[in-house]
C-alpha positions in Angstrom: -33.0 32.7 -9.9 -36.2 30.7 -9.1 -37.8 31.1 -6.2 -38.6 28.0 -4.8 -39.8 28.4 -1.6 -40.3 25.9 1.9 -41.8 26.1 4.8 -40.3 27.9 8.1 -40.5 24.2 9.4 -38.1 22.5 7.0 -36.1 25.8 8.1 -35.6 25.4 11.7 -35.3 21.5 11.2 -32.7 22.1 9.0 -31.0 24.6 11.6 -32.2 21.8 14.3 -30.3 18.7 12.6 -26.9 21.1 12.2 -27.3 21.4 15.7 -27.7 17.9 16.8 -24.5 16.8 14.6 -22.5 19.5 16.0 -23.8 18.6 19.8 -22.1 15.3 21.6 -24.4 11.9 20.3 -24.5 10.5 23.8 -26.3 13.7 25.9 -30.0 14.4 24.9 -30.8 18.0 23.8 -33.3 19.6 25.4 -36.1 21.2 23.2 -35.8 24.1 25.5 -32.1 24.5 24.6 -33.0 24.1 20.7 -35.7 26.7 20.8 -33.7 29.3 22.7 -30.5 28.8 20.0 -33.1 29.5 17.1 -35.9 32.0 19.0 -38.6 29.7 18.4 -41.5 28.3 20.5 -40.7 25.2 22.4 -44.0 24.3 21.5 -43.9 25.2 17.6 -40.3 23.3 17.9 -41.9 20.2 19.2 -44.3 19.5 16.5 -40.7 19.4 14.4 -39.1 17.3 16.4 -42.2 14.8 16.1 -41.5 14.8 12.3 -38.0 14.4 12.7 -38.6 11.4 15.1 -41.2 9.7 12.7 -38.8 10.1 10.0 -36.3 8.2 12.3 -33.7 11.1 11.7 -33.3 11.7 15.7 -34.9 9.8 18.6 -36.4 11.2 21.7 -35.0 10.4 25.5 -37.8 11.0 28.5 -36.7 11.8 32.1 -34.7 14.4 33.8 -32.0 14.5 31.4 -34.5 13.9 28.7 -34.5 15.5 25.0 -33.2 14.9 21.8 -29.9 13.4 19.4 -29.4 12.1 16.7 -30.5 8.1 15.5 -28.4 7.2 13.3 -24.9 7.9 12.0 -24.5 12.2 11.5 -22.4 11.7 8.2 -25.2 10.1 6.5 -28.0 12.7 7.3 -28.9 14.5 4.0 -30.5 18.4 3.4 -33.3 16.0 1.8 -33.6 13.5 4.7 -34.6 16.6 6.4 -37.1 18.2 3.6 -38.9 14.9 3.2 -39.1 14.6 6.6 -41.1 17.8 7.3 -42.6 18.7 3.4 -43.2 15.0 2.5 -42.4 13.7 -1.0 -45.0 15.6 -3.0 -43.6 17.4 -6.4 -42.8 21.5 -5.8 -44.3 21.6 -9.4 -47.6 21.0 -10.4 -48.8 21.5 -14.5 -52.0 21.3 -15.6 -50.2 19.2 -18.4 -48.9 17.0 -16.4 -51.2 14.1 -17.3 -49.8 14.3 -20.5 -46.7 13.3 -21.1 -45.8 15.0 -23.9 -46.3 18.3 -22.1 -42.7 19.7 -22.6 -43.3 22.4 -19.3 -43.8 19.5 -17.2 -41.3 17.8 -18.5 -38.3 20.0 -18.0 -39.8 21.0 -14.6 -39.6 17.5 -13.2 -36.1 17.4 -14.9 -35.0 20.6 -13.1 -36.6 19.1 -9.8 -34.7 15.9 -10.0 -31.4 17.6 -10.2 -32.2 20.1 -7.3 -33.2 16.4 -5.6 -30.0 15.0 -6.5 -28.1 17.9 -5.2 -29.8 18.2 -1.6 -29.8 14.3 -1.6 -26.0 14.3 -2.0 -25.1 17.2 0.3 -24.8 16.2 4.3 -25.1 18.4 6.9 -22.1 17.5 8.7 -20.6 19.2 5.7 -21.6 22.3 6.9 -19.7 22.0 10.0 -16.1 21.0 7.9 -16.3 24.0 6.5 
């Protein structure tokens, strides 16, 4: 198996979304509440959030019953929403061929990344919670 390998962020965002979809759409979660459920730092979980809120995958509510839901409709929310929301849209794979397009490495790597894309792009999060 490859070991193709993302960041702890696209990790607890991931583990943040599920969250949000499984929580009620109307009621804010706090980031207190969604650091405690995954042991993180409120802090380190805010810079997330920001992502995810840039992204427009969730929107932020201030005031006493302030925090965070989902924007958006939850069935529609991808696993590569999330990843480009945190790692960007850069390639995993980078040949020193890859100016050449006759390089046959680069060209079955982009292949092999464009089905993973395709995969993540088609499965939802809320499928994780029919299961």
């Amino acid at each position: 198996m490859i070991n193709m390998k993302y960041s702890k962020a696209t990790n607890y965002a991931l583990h943040t979304m599920a969250y949000l979809i499984a929580a009620a759409p109307e009621k804010p979660v706090g980031v207190q509440q969604l650091a405690d459920h995954q042991g993180v730092s409120p802090t380190y979980l805010s810079k997330i959030l920001t992502k995810l809120v840039k992204a427009g995958l969730i929107e932020s509510a201030s005031g006493a019953n302030g925090g965070y839901r989902l924007r958006g409709k939850k069935e529609e929310v991808s696993f590569l929403d999330v990843i480009h929301a945190i790692e960007g849209m850069t390639s995993i794979f980078e040949c020193c061929g890859s100016g050449n397009p006759e390089c046959r490495i680069h060209q079955v790597m982009v292949s092999a990344e464009g089905a993973m894309e395709q995969h993540l792009k088609n499965t939802k999060l809320i499928d994780l919670m029919m299961k």
